[in-house]
C-alpha positions as CSV (number, residue, x, y, z in Angstrom):
1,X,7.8,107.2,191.9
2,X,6.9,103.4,192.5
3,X,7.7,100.9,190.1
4,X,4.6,98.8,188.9
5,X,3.9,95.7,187.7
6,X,0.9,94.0,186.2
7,X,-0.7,90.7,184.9
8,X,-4.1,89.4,184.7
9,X,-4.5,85.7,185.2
10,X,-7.4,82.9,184.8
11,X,-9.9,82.9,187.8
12,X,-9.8,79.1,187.5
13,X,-8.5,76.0,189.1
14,X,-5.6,75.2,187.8
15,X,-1.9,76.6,188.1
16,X,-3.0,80.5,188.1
17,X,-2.2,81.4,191.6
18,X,1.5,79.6,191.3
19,X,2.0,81.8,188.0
20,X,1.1,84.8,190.0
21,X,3.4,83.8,193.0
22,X,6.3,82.9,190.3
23,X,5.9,86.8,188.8
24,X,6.3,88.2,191.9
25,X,9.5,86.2,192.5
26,X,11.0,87.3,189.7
27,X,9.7,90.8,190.2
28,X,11.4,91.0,193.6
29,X,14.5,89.6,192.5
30,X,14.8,92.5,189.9
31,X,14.0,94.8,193.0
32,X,16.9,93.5,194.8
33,X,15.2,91.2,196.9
34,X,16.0,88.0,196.2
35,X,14.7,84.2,197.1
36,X,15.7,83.4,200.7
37,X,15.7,87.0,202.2
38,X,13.1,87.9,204.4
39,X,11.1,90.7,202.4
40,X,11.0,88.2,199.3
41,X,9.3,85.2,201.1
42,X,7.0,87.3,203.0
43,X,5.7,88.9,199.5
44,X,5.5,85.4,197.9
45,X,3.4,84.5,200.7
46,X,1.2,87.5,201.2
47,X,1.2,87.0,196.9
48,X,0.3,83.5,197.0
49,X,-2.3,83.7,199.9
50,X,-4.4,87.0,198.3
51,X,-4.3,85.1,195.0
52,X,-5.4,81.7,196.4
53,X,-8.2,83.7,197.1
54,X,-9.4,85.3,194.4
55,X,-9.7,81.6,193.1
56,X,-11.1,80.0,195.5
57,X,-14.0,82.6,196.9
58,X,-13.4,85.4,194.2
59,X,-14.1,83.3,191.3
60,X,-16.7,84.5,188.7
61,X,-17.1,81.8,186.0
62,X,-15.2,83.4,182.7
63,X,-13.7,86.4,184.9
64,X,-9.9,86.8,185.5
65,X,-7.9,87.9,188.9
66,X,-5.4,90.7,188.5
67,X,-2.1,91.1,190.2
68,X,-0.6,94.1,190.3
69,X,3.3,95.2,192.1
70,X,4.2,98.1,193.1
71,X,7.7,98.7,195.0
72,X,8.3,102.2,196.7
73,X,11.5,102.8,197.6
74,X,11.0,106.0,199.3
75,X,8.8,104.7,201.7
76,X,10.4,101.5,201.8
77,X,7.3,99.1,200.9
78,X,5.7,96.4,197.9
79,X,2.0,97.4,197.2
80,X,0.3,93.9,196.4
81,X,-3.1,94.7,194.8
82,X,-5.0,91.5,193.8
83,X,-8.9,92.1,191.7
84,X,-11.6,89.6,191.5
85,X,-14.9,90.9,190.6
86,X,-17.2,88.9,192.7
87,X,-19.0,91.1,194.9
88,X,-18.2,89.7,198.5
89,X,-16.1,91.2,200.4
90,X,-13.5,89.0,202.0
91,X,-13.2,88.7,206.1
92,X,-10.7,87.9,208.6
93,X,-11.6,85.2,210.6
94,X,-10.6,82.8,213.2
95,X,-10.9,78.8,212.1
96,X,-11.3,76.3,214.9
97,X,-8.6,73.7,214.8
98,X,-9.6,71.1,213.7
99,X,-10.2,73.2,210.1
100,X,-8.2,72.9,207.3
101,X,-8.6,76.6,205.8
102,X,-9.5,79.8,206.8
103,X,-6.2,81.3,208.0
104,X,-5.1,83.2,204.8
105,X,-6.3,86.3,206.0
106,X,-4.3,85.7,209.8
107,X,-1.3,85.2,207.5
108,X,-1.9,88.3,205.7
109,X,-2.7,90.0,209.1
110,X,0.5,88.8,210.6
111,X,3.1,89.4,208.0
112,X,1.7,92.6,206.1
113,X,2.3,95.8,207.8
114,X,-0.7,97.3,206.7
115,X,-3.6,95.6,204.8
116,X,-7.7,96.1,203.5
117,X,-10.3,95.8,201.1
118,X,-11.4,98.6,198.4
119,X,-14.2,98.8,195.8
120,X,-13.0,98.7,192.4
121,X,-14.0,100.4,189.3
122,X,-16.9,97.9,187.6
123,X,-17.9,94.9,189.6
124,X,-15.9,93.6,192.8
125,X,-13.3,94.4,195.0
126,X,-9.6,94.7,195.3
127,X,-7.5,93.4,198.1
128,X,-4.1,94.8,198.7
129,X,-0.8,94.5,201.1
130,X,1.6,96.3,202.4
131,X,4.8,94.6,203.4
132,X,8.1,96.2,204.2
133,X,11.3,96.0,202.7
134,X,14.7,96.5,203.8
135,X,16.8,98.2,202.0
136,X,18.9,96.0,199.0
């Protein structure tokens, strides 16, 4: 059975998406995973990009993000779930160079193993990630 974690956090400028990557830090660390190994970054960062997002094109004025952890050991992976309830769906795209965003979603792509886009229950959307995890 996976072990899950959960925490709802302001959709607004501000520290939010930091506090979200610091939780899953900690998280993993309890997991046996901890800061400098290669599973643990690549959460952090899939963590920090999906919830950079929900701030920056997610945002809904007085609405909250969600993040939610799941690790299962069985089949070896962290679930990373992050809900915004604007409507737009997000899309992978490719930024020309001389653009400073618009490669959160190549980083996701790259580093997850597995990754997409689901309606949730009441307004928006929930995007999730799949990254691997050696054993601890």
């Amino acid at each position: 059975m996976p072990v899950v974690i959960a925490a709802a956090f302001p959709c607004a400028a501000g520290p939010y998406p930091c506090r979200a990557r610091l939780l899953a830090a900690h998280q993993l660390t309890d997991w046996g995973h901890p800061h400098g190994t290669e599973a643990h970054d690549t959460v952090i960062l899939v963590v920090a990009e999906l919830a950079a997002n929900a701030v920056l094109h997610g945002r809904v004025p007085g609405r909250d993000f969600a993040l939610s952890l799941s690790h299962d050991e069985s089949r070896g992976v962290v679930r990373i779930e992050v809900t915004d309830t604007h409507p737009v769906q997000p899309t992978q795209r490719t930024p020309s160079t001389d653009e400073d965003g618009g490669r959160g979603l190549l980083l996701v792509d790259a580093l997850a193993a597995d990754w997409g886009v689901r309606d949730r229950l009441g307004p928006g959307k929930t995007v999730w990630a799949e990254c691997a995890m050696e054993a601890p």
